[in-house]
C-alpha positions as CSV (number, residue, x, y, z in Angstrom):
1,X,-26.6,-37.6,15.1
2,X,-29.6,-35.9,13.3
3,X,-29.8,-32.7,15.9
4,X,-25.8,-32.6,15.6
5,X,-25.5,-32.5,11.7
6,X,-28.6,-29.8,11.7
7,X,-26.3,-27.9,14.4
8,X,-23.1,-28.0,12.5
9,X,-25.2,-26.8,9.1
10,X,-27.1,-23.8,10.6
11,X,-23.7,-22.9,12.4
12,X,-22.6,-22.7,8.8
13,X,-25.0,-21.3,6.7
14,X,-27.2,-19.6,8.9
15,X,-30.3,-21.9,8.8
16,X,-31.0,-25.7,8.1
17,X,-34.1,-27.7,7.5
18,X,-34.3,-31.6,8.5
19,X,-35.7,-33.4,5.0
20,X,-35.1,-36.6,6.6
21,X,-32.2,-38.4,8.8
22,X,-29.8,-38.6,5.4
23,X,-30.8,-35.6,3.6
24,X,-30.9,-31.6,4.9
25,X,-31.3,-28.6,2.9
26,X,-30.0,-25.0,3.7
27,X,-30.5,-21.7,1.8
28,X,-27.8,-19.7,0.4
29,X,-27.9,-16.1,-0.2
30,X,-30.8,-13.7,0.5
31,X,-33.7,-14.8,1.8
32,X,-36.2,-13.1,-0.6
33,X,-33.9,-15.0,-3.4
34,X,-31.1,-17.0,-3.1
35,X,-31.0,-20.6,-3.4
36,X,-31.4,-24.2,-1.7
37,X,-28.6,-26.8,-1.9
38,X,-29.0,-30.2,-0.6
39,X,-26.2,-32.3,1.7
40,X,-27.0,-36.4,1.7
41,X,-25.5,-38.3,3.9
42,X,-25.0,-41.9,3.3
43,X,-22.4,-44.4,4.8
44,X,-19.4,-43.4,2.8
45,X,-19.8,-40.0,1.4
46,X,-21.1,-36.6,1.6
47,X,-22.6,-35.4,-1.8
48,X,-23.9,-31.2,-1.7
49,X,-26.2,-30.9,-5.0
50,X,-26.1,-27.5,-6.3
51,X,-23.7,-25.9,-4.4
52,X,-23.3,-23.1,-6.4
53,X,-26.0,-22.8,-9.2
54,X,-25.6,-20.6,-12.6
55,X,-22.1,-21.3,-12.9
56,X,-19.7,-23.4,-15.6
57,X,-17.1,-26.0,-15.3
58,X,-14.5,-24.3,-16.6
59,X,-15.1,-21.5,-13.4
60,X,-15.4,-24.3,-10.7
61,X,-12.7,-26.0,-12.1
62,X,-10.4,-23.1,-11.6
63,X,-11.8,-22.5,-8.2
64,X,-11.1,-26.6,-7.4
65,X,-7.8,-26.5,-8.2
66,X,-7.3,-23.1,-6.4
67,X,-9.1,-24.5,-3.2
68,X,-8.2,-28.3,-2.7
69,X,-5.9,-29.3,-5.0
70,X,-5.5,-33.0,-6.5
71,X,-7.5,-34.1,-4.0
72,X,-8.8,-37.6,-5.3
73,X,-11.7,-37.7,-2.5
74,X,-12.9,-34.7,-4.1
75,X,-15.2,-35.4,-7.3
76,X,-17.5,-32.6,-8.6
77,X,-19.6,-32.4,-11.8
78,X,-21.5,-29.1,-13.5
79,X,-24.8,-30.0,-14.7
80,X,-26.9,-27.4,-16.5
81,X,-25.3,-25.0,-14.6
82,X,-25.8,-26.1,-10.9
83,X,-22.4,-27.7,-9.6
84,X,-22.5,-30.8,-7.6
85,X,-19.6,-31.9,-5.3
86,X,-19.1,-35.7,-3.4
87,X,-16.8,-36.1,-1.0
88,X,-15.7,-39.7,-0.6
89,X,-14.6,-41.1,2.6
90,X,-16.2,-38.3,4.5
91,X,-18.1,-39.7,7.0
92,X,-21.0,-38.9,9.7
93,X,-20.0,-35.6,11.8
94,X,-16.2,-35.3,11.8
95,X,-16.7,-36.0,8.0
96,X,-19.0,-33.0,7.8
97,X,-17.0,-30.8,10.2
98,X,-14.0,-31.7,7.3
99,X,-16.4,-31.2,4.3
100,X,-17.3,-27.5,5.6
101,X,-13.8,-26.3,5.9
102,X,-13.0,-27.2,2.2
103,X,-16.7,-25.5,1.4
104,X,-15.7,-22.6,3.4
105,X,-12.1,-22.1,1.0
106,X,-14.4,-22.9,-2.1
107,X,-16.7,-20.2,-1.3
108,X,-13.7,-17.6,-0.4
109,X,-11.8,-18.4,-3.4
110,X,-14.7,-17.8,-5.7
111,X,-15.9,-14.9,-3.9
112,X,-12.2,-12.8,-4.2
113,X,-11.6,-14.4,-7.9
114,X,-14.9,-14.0,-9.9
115,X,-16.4,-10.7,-7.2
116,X,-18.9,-9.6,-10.3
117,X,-20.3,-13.5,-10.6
118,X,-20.7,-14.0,-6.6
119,X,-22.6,-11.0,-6.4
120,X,-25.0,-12.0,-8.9
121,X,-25.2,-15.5,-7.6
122,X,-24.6,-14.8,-3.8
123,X,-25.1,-11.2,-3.4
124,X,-21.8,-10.6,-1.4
125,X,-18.3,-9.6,-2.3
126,X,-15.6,-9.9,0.6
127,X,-12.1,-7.5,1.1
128,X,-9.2,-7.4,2.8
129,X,-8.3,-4.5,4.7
130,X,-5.8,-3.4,7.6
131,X,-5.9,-7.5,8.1
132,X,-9.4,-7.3,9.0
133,X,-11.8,-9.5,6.0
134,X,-15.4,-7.4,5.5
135,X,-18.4,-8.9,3.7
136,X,-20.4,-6.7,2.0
137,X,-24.1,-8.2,1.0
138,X,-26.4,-6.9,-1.3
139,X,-29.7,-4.8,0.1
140,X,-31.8,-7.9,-0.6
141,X,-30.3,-9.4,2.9
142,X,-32.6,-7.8,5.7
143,X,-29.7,-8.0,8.2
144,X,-25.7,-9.2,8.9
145,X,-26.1,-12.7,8.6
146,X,-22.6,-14.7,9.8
147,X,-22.1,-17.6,7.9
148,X,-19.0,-20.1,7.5
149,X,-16.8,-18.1,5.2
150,X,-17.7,-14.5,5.7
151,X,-15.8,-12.3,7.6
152,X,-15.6,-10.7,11.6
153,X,-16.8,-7.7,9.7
154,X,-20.3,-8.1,7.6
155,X,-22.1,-4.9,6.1
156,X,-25.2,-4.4,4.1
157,X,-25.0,-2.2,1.4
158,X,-27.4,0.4,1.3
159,X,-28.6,3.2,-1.2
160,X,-28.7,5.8,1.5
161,X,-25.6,7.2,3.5
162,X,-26.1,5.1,6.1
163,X,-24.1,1.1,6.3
164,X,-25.8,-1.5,8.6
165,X,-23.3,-3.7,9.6
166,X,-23.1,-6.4,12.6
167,X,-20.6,-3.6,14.7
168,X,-23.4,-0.9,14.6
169,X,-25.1,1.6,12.1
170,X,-22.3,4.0,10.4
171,X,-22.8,6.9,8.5
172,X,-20.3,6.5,5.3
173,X,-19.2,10.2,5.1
174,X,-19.3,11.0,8.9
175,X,-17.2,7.8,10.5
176,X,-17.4,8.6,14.2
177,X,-21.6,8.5,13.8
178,X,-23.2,6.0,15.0
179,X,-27.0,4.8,15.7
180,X,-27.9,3.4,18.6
181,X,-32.2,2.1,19.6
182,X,-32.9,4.7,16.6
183,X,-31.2,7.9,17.8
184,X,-28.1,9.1,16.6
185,X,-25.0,9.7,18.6
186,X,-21.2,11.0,18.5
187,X,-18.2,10.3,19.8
188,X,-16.0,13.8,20.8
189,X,-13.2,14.0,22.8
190,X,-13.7,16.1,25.9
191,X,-11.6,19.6,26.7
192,X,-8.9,18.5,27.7
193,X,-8.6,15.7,24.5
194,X,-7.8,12.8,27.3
195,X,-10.8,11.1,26.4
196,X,-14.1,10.2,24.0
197,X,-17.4,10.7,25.5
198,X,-20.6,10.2,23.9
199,X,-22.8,13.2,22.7
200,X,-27.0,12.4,22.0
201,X,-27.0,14.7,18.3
202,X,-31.1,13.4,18.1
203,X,-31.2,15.1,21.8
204,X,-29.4,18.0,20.8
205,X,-31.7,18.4,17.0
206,X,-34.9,18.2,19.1
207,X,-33.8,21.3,21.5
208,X,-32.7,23.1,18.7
209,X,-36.8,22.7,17.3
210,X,-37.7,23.4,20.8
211,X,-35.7,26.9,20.9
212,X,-37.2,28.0,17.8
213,X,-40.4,27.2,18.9
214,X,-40.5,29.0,21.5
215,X,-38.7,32.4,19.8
216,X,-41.2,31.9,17.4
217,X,-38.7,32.7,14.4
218,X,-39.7,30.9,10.9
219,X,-36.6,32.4,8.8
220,X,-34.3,30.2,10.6
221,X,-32.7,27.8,8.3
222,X,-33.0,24.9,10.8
223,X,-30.7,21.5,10.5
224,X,-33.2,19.0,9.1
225,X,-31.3,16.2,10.4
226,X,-28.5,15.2,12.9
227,X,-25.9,14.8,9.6
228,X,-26.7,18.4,8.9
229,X,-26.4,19.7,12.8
230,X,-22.9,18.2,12.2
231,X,-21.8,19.4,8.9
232,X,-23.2,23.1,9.8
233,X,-22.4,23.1,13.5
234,X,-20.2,26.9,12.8
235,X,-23.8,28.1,11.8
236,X,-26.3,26.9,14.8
237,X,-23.2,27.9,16.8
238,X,-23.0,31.1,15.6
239,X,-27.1,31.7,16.0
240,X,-27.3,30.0,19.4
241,X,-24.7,32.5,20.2
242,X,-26.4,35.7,19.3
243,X,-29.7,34.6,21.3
244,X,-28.1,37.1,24.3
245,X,-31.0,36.4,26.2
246,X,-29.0,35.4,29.4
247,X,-28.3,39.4,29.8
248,X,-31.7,40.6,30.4
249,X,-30.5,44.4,29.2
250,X,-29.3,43.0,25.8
251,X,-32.2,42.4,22.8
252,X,-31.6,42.0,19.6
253,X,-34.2,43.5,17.1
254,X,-34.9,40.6,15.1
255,X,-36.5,38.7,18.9
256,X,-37.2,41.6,20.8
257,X,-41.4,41.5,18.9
258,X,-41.6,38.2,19.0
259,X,-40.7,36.8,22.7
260,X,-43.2,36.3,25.4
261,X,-41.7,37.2,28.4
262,X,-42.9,34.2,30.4
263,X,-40.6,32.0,27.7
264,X,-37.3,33.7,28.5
265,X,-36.7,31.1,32.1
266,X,-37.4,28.3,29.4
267,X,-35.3,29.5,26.5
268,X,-32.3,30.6,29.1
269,X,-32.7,26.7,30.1
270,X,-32.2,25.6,26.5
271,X,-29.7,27.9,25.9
272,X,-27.4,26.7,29.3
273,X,-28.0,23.0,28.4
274,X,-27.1,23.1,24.3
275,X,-24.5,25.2,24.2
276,X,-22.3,23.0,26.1
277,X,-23.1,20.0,23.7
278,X,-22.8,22.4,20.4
279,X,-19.6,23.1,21.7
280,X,-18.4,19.5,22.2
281,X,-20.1,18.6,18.7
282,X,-18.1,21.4,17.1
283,X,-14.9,19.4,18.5
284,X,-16.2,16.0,17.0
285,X,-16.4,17.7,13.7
286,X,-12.7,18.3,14.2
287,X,-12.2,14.8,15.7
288,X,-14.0,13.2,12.6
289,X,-11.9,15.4,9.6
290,X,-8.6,14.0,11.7
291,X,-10.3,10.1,11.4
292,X,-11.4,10.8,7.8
293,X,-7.5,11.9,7.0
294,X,-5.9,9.3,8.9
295,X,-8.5,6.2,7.3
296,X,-7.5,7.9,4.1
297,X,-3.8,7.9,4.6
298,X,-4.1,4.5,5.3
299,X,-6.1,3.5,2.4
300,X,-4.0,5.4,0.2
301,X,-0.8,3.6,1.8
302,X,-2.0,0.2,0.9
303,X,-3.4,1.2,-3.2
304,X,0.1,2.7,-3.5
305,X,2.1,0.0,-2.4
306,X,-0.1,-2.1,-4.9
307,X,0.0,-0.3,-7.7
308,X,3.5,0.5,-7.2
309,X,4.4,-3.2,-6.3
310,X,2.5,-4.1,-9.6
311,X,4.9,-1.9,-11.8
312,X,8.2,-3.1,-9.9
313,X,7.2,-6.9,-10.4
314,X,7.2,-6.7,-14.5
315,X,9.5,-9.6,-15.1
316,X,8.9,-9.0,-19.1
317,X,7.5,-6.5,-20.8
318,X,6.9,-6.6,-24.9
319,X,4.6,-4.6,-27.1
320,X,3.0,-7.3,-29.1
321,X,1.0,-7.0,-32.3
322,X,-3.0,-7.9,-32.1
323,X,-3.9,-10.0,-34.7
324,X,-7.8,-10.8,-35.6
325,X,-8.8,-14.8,-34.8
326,X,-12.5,-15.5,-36.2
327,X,-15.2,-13.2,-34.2
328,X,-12.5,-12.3,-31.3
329,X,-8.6,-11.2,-31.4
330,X,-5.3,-13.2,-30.8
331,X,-2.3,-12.0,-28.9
332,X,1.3,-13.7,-29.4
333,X,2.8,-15.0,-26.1
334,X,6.2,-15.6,-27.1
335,X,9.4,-18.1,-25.6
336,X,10.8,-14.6,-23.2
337,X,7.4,-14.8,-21.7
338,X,6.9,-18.4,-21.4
339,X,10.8,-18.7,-19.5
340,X,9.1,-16.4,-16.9
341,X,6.0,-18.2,-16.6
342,X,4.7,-21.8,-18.3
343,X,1.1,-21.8,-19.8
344,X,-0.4,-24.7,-19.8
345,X,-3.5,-25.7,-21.5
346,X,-5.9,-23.2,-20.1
347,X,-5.4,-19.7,-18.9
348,X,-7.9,-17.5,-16.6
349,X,-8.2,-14.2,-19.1
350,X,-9.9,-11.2,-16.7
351,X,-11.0,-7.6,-17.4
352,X,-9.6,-5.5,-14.4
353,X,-10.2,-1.4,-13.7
354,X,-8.0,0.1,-12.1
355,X,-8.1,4.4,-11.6
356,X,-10.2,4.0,-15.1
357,X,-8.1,1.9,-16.9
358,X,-8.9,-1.4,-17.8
359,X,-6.8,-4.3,-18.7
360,X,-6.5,-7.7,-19.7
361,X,-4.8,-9.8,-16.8
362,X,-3.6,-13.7,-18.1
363,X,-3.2,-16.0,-15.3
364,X,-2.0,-19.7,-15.7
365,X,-4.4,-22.3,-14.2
């Protein structure tokens, strides 16, 4: 039972250690920082102590309600800050396997209500997109970790351009670049469009060195870097181009002083093997402005049909006078509001930004 439990938990969370055959502790979070929480087991509950430290009742009590209901075999308790839950009647394996799933719809619904809190606590916000849920983590996680309630899709947010995520290394402005055992690579399609194939730009950015080596030409405003040999493929064309060193009676002045004669074979055999892979990279920069316009599209599709769908749902609408309440303000909720929707004793107030506007959302709890 002891090696199952430990199975189930690091299945979960991503690691587990044994304290003894009733209690087992798992970190949550980064592993630098983060947090330990503790499941014991006895014979007719499951208790998790600090579940989710550095939040209040009011916040977990919102999330409860959100995430199991009236549940009466539910019982949870904030205690300077750390929040305890006890499930009663959960017991041994299936019991766990039962607690995890209603852990798993805790963590979700806290993670998409109260993003700004879960980042600080957990260091991960979550989305929905095109039906597919990403996890974004914080650069204090050292790689994609999967865990119960995170996403197919898990990415570590960095401070350069480039996002690690568990389906490969992806450039942020560049979507069809990729890194694979340190090198960089391209998808393009091929002439005749009916295909992708892939295209080694680290390959290509070391020729490129290679030919100016050998010319022996310093003024050339090399790309430092495979992004660059991308963004500026019209201008290495354009130069790998005017190297007519493949027609022996055709020099141009600016390499006819510097080239040893025993490097033309070389540079002819640099020249025959790039220019074919130039080419196909100068089609991938066409292939990735049609991606980044399409993505785009779609993105704006969806934040139209939100913001639009937000306007078209008003139910009411009244301008209301704001009236000072001690060291904060007081709005006036009045009876054609409270026909469309019943307050009851608390209310979840949240600051939202939207396009640089910010505003006060109300929800009833």
């Amino acid at each position: 039972m002891m090696n199952e439990i430990k199975s189930q938990l690091e299945k979960f969370f991503g690691n587990c250690q044994v304290i003894d055959d009733k209690q087992y502790k798992v970190h949550i979070g980064p592993v630098s920082e983060g947090y330990e929480s503790i499941f014991i087991f006895s014979d007719s509950n499951i208790t998790v102590l600090n579940l989710i430290p550095n939040i209040d009742f009011e916040t977990v009590d919102l999330i409860a309600r959100k995430s199991f209901g009236e549940n009466s075999s539910i019982n949870y308790e904030v205690k300077d800050n750390s929040l305890t839950i006890k499930f009663s009647d959960f017991i041994g394996l299936d019991g766990l396997k039962n607690a995890l799933r209603i852990i798993k719809n805790f963590f979700h619904v806290f993670i998409t209500s109260f993003p700004k809190k879960s980042w600080l606590v957990l260091g991960e916000i979550q989305f929905n997109i095109f039906n597919e849920t990403v996890s974004l983590l914080s650069s204090k996680y050292t790689h994609c970790m999967k865990t119960g309630w995170r996403g197919d899709i898990i990415a570590i947010l960095r401070d350069d351009e480039w996002v690690i995520s568990n389906i490969g290394k992806d450039h942020i402005d560049l979507p069809v670049l990729t890194i694979t055992n340190g090198e960089i690579f391209s998808f393009t399609p091929t002439k005749d469009s009916r295909s992708l194939i892939p295209i080694n730009l680290s390959g290509t950015v070391k020729k490129l060195r290679n030919l100016i080596d050998l010319i022996g030409i310093e003024l050339i405003d090399l790309p430092r870097n495979e992004v660059e040999l991308v963004k500026n493929i019209g201008i290495v064309l354009s130069f790998v181009d005017s190297i007519n060193l493949l027609e022996p009676d055709k020099k141009f002045s600016i390499l006819s002083m510097n080239i040893n004669e025993d490097k033309l074979p070389k540079i002819k055999e640099i020249i025959k093997s790039i220019k074919d892979e130039l080419e196909a990279i100068g089609r991938m920069h066409t292939f990735d402005a049609i991606v980044r316009k399409r993505i785009a599209l779609r993105l704006a599709t969806v934040f139209a049909r939100e913001s639009l769908s937000g306007r078209t749902g008003v139910i009411v609408s009244n301008v209301r006078k704001v009236s000072k309440l001690g060291a904060g303000k007081a709005i006036y909720i009045g009876k054609e509001e409270l026909k469309a929707i019943p307050l009851g004793e608390k209310v979840l107030v949240s600051v939202i930004e939207e396009k640089g506007r910010r505003k006060i959302v109300i929800e009833p709890i």
